[in-house]
matplotlib code that plots the C-alpha trace (Angstrom):
import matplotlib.pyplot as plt

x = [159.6, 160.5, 160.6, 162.9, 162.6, 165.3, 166.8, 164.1, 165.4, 164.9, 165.9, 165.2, 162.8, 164.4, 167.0, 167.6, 166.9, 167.4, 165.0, 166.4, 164.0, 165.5, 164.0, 164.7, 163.8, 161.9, 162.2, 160.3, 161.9, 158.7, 156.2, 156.6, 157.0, 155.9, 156.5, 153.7, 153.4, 151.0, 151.1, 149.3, 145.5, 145.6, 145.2, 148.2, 149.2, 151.0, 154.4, 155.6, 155.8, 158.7, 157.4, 160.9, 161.5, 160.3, 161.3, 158.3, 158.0, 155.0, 154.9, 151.9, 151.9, 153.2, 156.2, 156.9, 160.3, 161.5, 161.4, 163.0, 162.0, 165.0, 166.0, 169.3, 168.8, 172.2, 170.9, 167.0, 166.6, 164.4, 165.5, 163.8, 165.6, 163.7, 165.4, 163.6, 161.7, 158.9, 157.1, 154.3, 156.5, 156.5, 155.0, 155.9, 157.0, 156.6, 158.1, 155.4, 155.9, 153.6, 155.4, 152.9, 153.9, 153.2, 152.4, 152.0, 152.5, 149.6, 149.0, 145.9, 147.6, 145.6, 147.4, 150.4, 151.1, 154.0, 154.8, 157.6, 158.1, 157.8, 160.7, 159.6, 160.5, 160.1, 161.0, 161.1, 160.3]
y = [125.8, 123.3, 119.5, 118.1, 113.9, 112.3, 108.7, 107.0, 105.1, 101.2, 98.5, 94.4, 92.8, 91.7, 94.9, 98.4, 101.5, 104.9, 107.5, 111.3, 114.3, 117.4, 120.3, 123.9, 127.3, 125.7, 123.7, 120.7, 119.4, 119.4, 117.8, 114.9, 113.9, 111.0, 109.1, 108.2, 106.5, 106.5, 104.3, 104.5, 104.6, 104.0, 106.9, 107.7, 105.6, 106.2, 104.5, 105.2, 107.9, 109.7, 112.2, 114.3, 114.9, 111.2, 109.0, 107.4, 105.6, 103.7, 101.8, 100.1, 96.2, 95.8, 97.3, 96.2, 94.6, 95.9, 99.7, 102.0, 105.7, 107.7, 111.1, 112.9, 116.5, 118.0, 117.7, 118.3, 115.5, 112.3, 108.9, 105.5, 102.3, 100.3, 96.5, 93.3, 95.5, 93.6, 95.3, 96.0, 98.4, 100.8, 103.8, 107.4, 108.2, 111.8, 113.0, 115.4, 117.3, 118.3, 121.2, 121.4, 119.2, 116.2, 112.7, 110.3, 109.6, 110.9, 108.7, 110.5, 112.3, 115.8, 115.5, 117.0, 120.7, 120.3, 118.0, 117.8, 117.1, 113.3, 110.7, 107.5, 103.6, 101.7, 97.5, 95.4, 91.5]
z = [132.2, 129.8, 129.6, 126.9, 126.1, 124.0, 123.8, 121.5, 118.7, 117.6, 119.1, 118.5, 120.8, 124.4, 124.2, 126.3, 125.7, 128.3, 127.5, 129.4, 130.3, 131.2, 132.6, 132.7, 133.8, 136.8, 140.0, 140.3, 144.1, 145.4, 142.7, 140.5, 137.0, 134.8, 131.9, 128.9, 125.8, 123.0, 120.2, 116.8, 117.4, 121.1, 124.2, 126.1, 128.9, 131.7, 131.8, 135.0, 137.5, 140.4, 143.3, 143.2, 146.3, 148.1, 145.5, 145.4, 142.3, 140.6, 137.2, 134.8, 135.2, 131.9, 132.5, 136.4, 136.5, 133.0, 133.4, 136.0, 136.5, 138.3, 138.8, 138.7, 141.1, 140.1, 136.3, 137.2, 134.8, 135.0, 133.1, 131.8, 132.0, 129.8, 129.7, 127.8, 125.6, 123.7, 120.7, 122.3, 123.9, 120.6, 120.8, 120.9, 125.1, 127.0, 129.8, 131.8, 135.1, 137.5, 139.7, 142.5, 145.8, 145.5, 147.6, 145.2, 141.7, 139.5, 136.8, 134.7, 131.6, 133.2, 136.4, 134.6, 133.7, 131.5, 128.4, 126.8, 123.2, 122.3, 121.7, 119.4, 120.4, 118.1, 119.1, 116.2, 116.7]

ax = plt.figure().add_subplot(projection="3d")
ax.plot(x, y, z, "-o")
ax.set_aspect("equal")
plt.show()
């Protein structure tokens, strides 16, 4: 199974950016898959987070009302809305699936079995 991120790219302060994950060679219909970001010097943070098959979705406070996790079945891929980005918003972002059923979103980086490669955001002021 792999998880491929793209979308990343720079964009001025208050601006939109879509970030894709696609997966292949596995199913994920049952478990759920996340979103991260690390920036320079800092530990990675969880972003924002989809249980496949409930649509349960749950988001860090910084990013409530800006961001949007979704998820396209047909495509088994997962996407990031991200509107009014601020530069604090900069970092490089990972997709991550965790296969296993799931309940609820998972939000610790080891809660995820599969990363995918990273895409960078960069937001400039």
């Amino acid at each position: 199974v792999q998880l491929q991120a793209f979308g990343g790219g720079l964009v001025q302060a208050g601006g939109s950016l879509r970030l894709s994950c696609a997966a292949s060679g596995g199913s994920f219909s049952s478990g759920g898959m996340g979103w991260f970001r690390q920036a320079p010097g800092k530990d990675r943070e969880f972003v924002a987070g989809i249980v496949w098959s409930l649509s349960i979705t749950q988001y860090v406070d910084s990013v409530k009302g800006r961001f949007t996790i979704s998820r396209d079945n047909a495509k088994s891929t997962v996407y990031l809305q991200m509107n009014s980005l601020k530069p604090e918003d900069t970092a490089v972002y990972y997709c991550a699936a965790r296969p296993r059923t799931s309940v609820a979103v998972y939000i610790s980086p080891g809660s995820y079995d599969i990363w995918g490669q990273g895409t960078l955001v960069t937001v400039s002021s």
